[in-house]
DOTORMAR-807103 format. One record per residue: residue number from 1; residue in one letter; x, y, z of N, C-alpha, C, O, CB in turn. Coordinates in Angstrom, 3 decimals. Glycine has a CB too. Layout:
BEGIN
+-----+----+----------+----------+----------+----------+----------+----------+----------+----------+----------+----------+----------+----------+----------+----------+----------+
|   i | aa |      n.u |      n.v |      n.w |     ca.u |     ca.v |     ca.w |      c.u |      c.v |      c.w |      o.u |      o.v |      o.w |     cb.u |     cb.v |     cb.w |
+-----+----+----------+----------+----------+----------+----------+----------+----------+----------+----------+----------+----------+----------+----------+----------+----------+
| NUM |  A |        X |        Y |        Z |        X |        Y |        Z |        X |        Y |        Z |        X |        Y |        Z |        X |        Y |        Z |
...
+-----+----+----------+----------+----------+----------+----------+----------+----------+----------+----------+----------+----------+----------+----------+----------+----------+
This chain:
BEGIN
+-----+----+----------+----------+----------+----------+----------+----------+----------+----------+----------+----------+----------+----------+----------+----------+----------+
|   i | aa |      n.u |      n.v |      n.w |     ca.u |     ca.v |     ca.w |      c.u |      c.v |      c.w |      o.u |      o.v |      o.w |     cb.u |     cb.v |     cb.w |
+-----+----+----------+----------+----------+----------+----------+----------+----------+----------+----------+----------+----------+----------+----------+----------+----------+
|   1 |  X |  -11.635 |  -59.574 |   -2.509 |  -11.666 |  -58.152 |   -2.703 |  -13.129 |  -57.711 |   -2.810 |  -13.928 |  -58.102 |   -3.661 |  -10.853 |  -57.747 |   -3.961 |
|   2 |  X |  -13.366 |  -56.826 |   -1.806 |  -14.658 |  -56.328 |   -1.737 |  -14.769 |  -55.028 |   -2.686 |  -13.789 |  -54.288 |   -2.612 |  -15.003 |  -56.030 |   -0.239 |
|   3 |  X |  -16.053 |  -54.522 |   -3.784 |  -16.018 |  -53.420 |   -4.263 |  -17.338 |  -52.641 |   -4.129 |  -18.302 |  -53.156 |   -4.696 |  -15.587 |  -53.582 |   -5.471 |
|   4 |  X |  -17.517 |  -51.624 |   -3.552 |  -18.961 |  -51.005 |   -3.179 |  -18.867 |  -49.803 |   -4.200 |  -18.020 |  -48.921 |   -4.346 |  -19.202 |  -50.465 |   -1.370 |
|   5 |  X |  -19.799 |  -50.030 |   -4.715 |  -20.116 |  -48.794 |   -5.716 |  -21.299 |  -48.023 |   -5.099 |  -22.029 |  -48.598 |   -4.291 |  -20.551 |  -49.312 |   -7.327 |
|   6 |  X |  -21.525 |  -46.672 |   -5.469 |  -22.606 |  -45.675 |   -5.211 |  -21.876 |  -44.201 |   -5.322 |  -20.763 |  -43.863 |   -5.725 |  -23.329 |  -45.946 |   -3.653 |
|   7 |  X |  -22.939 |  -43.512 |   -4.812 |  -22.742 |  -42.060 |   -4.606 |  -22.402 |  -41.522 |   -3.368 |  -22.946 |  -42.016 |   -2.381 |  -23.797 |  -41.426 |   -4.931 |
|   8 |  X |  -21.554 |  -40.542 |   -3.210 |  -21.313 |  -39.828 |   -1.528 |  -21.668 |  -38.576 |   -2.251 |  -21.440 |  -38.283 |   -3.424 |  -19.456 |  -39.853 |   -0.506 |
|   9 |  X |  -22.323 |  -37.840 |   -1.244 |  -23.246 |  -36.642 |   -1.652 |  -22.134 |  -36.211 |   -0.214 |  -21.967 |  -36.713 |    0.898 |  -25.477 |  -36.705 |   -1.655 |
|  10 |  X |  -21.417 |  -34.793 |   -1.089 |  -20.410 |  -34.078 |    0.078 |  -20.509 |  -32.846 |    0.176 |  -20.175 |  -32.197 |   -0.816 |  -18.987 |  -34.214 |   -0.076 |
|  11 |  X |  -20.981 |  -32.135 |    1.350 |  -21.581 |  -30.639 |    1.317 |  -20.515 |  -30.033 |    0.891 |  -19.359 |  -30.323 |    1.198 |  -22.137 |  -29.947 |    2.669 |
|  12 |  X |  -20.979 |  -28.900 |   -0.057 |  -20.163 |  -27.829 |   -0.378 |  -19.765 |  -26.733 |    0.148 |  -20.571 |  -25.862 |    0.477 |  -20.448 |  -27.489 |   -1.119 |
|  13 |  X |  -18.341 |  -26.596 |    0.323 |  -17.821 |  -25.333 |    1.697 |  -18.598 |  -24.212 |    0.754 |  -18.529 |  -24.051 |   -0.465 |  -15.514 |  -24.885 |    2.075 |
|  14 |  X |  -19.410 |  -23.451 |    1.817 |  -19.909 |  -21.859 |    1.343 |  -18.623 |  -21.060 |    2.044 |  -18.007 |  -21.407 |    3.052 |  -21.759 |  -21.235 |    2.119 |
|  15 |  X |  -18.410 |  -19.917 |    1.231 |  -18.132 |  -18.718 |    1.578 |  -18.695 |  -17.801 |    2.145 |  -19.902 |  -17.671 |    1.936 |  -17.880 |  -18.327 |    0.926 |
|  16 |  X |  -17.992 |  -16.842 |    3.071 |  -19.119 |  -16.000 |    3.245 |  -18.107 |  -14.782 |    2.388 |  -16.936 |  -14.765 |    2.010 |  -19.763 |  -15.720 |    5.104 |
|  17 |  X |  -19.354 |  -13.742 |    2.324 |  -19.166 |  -12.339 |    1.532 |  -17.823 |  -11.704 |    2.282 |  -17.761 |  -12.012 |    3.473 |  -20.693 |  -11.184 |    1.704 |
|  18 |  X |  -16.868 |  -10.970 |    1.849 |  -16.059 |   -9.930 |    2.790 |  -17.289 |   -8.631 |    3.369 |  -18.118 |   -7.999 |    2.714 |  -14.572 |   -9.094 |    1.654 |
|  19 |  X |  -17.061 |   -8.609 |    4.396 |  -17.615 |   -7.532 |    5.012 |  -17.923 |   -6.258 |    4.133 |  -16.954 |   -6.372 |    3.382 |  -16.753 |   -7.215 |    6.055 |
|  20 |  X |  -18.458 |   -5.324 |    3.761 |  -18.254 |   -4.519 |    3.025 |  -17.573 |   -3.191 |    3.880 |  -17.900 |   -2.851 |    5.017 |  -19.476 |   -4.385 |    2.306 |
|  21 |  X |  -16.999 |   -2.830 |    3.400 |  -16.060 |   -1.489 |    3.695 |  -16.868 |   -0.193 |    3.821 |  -16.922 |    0.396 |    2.742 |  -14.965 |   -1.220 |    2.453 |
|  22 |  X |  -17.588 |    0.496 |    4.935 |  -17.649 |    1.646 |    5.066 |  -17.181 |    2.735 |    4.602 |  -16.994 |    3.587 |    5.470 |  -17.543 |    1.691 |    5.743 |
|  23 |  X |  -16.921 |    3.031 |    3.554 |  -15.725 |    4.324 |    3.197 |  -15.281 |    4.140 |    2.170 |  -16.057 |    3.640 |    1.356 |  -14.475 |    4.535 |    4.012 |
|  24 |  X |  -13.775 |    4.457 |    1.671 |  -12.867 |    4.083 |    0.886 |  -11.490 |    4.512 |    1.371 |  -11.217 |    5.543 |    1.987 |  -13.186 |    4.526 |   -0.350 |
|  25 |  X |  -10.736 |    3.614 |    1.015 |   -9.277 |    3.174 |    1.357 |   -8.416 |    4.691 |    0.737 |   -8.099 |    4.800 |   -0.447 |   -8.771 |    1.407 |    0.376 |
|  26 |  X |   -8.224 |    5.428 |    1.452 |   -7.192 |    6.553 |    1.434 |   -6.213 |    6.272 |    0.578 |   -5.568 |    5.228 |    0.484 |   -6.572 |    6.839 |    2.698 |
|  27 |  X |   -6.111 |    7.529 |   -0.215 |   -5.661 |    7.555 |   -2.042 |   -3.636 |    7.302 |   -1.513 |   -2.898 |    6.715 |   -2.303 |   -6.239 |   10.000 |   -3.270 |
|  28 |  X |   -3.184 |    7.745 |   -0.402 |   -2.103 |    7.514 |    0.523 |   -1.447 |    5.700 |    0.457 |   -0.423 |    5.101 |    0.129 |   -2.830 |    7.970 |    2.139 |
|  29 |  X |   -2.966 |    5.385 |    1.066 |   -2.603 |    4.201 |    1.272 |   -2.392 |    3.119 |   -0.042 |   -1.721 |    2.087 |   -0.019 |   -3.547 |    3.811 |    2.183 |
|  30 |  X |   -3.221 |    3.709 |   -1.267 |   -2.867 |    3.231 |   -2.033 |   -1.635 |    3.385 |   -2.812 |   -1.275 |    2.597 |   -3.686 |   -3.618 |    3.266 |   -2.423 |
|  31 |  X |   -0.942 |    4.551 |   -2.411 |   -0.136 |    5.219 |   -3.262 |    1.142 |    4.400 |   -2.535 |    2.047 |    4.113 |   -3.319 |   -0.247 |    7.018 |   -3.255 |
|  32 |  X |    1.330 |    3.991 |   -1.146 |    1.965 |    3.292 |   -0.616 |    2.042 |    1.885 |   -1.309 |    3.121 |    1.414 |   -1.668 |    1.567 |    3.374 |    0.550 |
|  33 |  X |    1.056 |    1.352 |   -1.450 |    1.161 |   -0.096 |   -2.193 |    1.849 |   -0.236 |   -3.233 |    2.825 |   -0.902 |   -3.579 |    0.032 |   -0.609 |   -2.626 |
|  34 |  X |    0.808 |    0.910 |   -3.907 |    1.585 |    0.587 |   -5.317 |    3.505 |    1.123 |   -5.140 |    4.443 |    0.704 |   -5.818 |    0.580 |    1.771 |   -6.818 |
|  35 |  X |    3.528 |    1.754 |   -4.438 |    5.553 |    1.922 |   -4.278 |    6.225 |    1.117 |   -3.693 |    7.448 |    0.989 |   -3.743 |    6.207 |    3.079 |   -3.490 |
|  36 |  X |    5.265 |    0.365 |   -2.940 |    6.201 |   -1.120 |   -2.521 |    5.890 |   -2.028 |   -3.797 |    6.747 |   -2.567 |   -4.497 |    5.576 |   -2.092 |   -0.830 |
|  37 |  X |    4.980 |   -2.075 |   -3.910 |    5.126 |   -3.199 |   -5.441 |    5.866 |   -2.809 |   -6.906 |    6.192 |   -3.561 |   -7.825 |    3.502 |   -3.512 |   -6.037 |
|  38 |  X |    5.996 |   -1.470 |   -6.783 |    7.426 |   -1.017 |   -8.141 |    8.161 |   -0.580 |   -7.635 |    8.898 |    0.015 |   -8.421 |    7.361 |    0.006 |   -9.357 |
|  39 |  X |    8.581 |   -0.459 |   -6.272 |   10.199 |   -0.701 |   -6.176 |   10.458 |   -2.312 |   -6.062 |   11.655 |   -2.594 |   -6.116 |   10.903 |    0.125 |   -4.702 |
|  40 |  X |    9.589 |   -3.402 |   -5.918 |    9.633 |   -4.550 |   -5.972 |   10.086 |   -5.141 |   -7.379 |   10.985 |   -5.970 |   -7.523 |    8.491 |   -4.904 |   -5.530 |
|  41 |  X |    9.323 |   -4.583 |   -8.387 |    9.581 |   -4.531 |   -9.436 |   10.878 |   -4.220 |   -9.983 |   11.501 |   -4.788 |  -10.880 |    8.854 |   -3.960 |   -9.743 |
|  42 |  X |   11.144 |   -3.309 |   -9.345 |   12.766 |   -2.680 |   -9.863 |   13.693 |   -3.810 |   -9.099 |   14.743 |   -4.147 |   -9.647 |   13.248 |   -0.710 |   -9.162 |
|  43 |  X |   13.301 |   -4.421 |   -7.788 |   14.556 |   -4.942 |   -7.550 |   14.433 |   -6.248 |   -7.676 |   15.445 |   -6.838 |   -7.297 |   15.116 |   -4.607 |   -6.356 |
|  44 |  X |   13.538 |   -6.968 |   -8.082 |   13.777 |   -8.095 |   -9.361 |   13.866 |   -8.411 |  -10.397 |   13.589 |   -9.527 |  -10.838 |   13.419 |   -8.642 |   -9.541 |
|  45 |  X |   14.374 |   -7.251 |  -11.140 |   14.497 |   -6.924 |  -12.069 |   13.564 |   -7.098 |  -13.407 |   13.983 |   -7.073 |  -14.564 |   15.420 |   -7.245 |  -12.037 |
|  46 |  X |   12.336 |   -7.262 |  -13.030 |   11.256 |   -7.081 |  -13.747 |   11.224 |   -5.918 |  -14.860 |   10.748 |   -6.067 |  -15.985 |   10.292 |   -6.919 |  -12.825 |
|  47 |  X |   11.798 |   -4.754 |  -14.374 |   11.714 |   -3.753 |  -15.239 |   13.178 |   -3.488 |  -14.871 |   13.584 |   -3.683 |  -13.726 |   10.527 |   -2.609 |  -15.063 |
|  48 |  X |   14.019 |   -3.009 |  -15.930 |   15.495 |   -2.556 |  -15.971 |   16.032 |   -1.649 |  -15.103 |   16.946 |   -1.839 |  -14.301 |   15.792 |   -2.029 |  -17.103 |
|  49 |  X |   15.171 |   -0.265 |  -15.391 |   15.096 |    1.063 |  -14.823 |   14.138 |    1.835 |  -14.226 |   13.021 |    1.490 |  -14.612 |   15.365 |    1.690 |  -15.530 |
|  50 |  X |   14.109 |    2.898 |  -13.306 |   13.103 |    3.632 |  -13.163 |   12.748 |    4.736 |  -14.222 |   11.847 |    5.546 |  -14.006 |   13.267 |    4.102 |  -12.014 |
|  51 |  X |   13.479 |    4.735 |  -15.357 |   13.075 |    5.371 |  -16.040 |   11.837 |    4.965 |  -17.207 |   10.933 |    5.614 |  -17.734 |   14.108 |    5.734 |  -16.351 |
|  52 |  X |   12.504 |    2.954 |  -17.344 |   11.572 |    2.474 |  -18.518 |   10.696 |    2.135 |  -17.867 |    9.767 |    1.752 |  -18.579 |   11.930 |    1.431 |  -19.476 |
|  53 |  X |   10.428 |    2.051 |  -16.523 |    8.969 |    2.156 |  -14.903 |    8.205 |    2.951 |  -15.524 |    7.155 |    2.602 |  -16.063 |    9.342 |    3.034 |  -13.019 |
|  54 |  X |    8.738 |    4.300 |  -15.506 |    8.105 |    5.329 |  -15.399 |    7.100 |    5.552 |  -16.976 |    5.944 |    5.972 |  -17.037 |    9.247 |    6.437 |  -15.006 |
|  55 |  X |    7.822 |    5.199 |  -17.910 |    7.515 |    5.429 |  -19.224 |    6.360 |    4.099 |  -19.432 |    5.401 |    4.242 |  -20.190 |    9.011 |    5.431 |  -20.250 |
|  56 |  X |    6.543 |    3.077 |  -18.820 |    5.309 |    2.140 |  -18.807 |    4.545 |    2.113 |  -18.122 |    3.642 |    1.308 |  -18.348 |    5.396 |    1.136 |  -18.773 |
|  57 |  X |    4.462 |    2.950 |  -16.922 |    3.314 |    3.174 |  -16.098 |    2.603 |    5.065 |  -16.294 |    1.900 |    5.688 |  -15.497 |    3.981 |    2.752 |  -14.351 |
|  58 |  X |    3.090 |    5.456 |  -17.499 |    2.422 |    6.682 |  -18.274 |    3.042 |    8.022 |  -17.253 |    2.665 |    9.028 |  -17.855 |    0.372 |    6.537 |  -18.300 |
|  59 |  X |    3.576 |    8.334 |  -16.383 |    4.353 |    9.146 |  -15.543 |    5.617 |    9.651 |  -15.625 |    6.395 |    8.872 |  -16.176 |    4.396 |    8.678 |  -14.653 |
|  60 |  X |    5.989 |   10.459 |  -15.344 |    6.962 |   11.259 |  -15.847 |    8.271 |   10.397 |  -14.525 |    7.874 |    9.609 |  -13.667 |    6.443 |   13.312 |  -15.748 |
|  61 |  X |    9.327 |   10.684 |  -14.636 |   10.335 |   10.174 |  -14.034 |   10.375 |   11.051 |  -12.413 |   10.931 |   10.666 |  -11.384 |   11.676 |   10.349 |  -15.096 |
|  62 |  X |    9.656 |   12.208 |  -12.616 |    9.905 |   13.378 |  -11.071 |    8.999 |   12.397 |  -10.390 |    9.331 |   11.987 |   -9.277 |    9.188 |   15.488 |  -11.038 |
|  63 |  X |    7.716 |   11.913 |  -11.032 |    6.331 |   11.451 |  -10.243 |    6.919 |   10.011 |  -10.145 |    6.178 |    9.579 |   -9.261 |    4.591 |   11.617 |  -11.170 |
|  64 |  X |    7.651 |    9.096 |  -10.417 |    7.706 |    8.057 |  -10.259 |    8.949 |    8.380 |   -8.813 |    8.559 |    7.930 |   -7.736 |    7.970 |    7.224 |  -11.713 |
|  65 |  X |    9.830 |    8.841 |   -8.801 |   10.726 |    9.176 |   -7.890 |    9.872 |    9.614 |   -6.344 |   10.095 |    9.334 |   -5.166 |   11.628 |   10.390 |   -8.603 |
|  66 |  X |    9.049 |   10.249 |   -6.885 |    8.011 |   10.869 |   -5.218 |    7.377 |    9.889 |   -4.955 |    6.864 |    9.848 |   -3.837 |    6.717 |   12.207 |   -5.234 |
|  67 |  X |    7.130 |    8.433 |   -6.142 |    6.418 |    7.717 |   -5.264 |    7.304 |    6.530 |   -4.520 |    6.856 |    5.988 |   -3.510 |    5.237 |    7.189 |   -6.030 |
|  68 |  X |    8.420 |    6.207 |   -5.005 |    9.170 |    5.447 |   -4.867 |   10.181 |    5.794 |   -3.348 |   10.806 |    5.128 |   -2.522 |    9.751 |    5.410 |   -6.209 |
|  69 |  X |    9.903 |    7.104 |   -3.580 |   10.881 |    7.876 |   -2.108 |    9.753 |    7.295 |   -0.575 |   10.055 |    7.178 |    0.612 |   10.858 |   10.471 |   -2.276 |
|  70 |  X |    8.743 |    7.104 |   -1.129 |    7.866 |    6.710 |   -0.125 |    8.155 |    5.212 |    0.294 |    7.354 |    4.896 |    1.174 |    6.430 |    6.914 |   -0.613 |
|  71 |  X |    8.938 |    4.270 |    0.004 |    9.316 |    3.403 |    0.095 |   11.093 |    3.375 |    1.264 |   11.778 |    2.387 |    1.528 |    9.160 |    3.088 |   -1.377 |
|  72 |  X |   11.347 |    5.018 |    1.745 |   12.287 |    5.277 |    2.152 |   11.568 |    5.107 |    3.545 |   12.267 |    4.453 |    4.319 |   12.958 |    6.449 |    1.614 |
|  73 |  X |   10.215 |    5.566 |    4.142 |    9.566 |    6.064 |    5.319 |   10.132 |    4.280 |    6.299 |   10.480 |    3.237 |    5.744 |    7.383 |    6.553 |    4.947 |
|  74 |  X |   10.039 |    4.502 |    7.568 |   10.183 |    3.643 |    8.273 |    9.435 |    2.420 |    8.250 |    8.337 |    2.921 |    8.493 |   10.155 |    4.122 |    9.161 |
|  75 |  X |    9.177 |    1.076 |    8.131 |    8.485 |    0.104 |    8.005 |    7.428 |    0.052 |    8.767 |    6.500 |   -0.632 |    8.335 |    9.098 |   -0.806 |    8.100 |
|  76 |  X |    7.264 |    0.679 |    9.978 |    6.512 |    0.116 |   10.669 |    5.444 |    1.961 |   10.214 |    4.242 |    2.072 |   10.454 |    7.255 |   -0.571 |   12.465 |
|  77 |  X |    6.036 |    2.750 |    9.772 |    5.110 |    4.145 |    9.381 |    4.488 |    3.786 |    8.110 |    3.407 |    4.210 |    7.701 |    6.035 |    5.677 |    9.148 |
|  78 |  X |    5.411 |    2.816 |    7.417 |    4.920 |    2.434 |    6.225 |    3.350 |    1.345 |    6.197 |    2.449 |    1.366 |    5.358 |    6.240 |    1.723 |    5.602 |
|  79 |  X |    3.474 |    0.520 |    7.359 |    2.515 |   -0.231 |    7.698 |    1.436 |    0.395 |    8.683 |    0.423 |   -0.278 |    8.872 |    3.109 |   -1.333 |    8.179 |
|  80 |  X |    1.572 |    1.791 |    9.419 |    0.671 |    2.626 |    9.434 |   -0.209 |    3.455 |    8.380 |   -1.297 |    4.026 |    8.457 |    1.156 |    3.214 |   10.020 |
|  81 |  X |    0.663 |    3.284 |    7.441 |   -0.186 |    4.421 |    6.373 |   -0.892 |    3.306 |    5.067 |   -1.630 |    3.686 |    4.158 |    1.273 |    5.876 |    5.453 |
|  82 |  X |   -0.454 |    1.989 |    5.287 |   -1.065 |    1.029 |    4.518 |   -2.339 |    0.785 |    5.256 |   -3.207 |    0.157 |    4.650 |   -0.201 |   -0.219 |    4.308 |
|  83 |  X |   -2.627 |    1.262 |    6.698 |   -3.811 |    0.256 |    7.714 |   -4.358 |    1.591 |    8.184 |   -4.827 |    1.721 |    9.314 |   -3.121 |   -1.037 |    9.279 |
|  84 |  X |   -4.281 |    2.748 |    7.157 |   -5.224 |    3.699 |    7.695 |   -6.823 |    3.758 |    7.869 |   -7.293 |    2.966 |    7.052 |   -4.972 |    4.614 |    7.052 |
|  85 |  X |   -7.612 |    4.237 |    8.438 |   -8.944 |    3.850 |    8.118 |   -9.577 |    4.322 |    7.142 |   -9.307 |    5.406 |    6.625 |   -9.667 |    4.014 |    8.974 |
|  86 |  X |  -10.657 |    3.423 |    6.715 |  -11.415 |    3.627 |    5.672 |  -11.618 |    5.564 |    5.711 |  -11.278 |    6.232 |    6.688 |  -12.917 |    2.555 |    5.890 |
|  87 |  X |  -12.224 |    6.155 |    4.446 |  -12.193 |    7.855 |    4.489 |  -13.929 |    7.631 |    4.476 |  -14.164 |    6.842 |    3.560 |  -11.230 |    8.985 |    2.805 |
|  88 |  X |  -15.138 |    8.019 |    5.123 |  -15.952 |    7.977 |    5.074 |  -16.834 |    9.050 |    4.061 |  -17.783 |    8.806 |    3.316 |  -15.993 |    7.829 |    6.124 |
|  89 |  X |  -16.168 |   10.259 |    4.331 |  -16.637 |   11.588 |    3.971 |  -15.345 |   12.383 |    3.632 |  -14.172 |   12.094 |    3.865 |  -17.507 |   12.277 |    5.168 |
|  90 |  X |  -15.833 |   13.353 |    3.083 |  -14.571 |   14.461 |    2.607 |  -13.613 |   14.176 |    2.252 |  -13.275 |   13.115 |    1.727 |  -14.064 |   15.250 |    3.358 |
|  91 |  X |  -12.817 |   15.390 |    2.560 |  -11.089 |   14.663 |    1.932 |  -10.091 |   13.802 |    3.033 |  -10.380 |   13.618 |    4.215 |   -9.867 |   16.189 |    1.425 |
|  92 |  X |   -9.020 |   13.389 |    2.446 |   -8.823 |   11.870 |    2.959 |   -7.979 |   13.024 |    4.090 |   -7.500 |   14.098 |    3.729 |   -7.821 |   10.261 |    1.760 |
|  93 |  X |   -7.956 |   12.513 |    5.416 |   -6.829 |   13.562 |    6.432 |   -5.028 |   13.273 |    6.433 |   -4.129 |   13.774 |    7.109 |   -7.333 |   13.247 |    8.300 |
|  94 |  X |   -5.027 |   12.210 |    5.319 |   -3.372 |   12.491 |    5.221 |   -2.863 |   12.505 |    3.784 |   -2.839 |   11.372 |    3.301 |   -2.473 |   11.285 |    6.012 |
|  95 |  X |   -2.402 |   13.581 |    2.875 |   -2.310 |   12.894 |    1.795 |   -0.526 |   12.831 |    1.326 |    0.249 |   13.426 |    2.075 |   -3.371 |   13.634 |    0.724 |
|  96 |  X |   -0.081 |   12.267 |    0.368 |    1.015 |   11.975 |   -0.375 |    1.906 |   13.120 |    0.254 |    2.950 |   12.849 |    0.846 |    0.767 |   11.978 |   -2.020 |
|  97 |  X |    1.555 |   14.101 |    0.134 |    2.587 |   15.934 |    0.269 |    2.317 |   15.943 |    1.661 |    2.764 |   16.885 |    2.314 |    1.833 |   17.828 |   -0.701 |
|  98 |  X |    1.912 |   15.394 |    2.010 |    1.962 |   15.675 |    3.904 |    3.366 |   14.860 |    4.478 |    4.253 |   15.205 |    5.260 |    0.238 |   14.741 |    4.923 |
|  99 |  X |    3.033 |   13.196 |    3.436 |    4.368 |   12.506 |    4.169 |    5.719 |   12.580 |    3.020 |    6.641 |   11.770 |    2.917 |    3.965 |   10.602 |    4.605 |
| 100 |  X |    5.492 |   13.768 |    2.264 |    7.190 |   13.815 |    1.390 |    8.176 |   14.179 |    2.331 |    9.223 |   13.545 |    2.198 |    7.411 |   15.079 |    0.053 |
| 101 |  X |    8.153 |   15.159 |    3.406 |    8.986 |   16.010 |    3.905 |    9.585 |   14.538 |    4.997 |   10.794 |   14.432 |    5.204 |    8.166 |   17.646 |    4.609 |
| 102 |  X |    8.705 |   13.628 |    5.534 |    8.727 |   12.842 |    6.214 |    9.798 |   11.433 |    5.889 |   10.466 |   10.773 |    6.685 |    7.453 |   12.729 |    6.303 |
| 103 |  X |    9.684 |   11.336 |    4.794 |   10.049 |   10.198 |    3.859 |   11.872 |   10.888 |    3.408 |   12.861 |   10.170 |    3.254 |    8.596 |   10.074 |    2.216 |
| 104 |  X |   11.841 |   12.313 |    3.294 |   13.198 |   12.845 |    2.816 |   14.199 |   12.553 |    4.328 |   15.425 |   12.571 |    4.217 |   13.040 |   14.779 |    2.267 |
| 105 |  X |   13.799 |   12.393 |    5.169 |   14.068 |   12.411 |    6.657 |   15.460 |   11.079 |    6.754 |   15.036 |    9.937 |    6.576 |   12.311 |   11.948 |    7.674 |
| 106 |  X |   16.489 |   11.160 |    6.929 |   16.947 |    9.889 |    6.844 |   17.099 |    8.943 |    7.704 |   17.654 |    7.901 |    7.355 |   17.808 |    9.916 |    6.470 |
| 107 |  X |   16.628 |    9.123 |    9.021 |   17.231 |    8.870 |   10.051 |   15.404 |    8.594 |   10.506 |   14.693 |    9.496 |   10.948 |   18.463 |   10.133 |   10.757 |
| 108 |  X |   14.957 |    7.237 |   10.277 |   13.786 |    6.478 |   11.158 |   13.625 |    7.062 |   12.184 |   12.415 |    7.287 |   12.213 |   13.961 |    5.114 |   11.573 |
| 109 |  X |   14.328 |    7.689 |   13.568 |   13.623 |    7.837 |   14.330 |   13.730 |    9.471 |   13.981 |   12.911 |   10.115 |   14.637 |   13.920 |    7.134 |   15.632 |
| 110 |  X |   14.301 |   10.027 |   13.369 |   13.043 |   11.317 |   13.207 |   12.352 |   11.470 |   12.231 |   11.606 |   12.443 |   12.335 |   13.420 |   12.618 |   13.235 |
| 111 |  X |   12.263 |   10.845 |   11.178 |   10.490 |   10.177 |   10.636 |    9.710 |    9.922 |   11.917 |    8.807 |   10.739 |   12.097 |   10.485 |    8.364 |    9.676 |
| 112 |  X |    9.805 |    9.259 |   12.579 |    8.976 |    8.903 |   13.599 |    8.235 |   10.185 |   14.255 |    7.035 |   10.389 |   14.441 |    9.804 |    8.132 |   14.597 |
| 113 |  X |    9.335 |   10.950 |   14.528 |    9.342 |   12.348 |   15.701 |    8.249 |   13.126 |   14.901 |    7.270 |   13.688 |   15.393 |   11.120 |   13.465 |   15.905 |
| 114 |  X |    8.524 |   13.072 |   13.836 |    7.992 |   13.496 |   12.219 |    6.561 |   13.569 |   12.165 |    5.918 |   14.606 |   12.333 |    8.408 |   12.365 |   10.998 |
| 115 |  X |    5.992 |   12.222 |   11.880 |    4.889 |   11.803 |   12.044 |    4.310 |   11.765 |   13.006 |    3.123 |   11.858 |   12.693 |    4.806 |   11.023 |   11.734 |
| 116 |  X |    4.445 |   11.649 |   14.429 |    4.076 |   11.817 |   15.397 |    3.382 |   13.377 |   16.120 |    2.487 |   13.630 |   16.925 |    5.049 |   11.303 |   15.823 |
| 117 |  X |    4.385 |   14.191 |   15.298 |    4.187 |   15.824 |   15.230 |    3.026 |   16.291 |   14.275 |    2.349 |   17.277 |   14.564 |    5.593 |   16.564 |   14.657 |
| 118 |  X |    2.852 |   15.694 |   13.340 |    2.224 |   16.283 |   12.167 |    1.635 |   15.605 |   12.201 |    0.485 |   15.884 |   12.539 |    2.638 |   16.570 |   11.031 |
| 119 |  X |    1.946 |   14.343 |   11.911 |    0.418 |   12.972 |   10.806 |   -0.275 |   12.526 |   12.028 |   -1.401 |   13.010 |   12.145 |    1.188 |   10.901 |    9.675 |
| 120 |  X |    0.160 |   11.606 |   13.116 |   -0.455 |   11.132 |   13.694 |   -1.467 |   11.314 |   14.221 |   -2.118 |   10.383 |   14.694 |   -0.050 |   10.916 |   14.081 |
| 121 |  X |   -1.962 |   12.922 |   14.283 |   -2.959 |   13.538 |   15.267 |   -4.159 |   13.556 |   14.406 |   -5.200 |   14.001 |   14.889 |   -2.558 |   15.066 |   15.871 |
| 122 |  X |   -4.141 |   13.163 |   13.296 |   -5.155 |   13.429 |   12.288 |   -5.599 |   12.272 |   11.751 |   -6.568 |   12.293 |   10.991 |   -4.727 |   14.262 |   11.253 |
| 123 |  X |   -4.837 |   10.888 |   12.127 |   -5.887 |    9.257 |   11.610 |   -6.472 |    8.861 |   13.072 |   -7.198 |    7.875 |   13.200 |   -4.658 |    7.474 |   10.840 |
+-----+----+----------+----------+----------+----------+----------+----------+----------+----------+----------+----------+----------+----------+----------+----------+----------+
């Protein structure tokens, strides 16, 4: 039995930085996240109700419902308004009250017709 002792000197993986972001991420797109992650919440039963949601995330039960209805919009509108672009300047061009009327819509393809009419012309 052979035994070699010493040192192995093993380069260390660097990282690189994330790119930095031009802008900031549209108050929309966040408002989208966070309603997929507490209706997520609600349906693993993490939290009981949308009412004891609402009362632990400091919001009244109307404001937790408008954000949660946003979780109604079509998946693939939903993954448009998560991958909007950064807002460089001014105000963001789509906000929350632009896509309520959109989201009450029940029927995906006229959400679609929806957004296509109104939102789309403006990201």
């Amino acid at each position: 039995m052979t035994t070699i002792t010493g040192t192995i000197s093993l380069p260390r993986p660097t990282r690189k930085p994330a790119p930095a972001l031009s802008g900031r991420i549209p108050r929309v797109s966040r408002l989208m996240a966070l309603a997929i992650r507490l209706n997520g919440l609600l349906k693993d039963g993490v939290v009981g109700t949308q009412a004891e949601l609402a009362e632990l995330g400091g919001v009244t039960r109307a404001r937790l419902t408008q954000l949660l209805n946003l979780t109604h919009l079509a998946p693939d509108l939903q993954e448009q308004i998560l991958h909007l672009p950064p807002v460089v300047s001014g105000r963001d061009p789509v906000s929350e009250p632009d896509i309520r009327p959109i989201a009450a819509l029940i029927s995906w393809d006229e959400q679609r017709r929806a957004w296509d009419a109104s939102i789309a012309t403006r990201t």
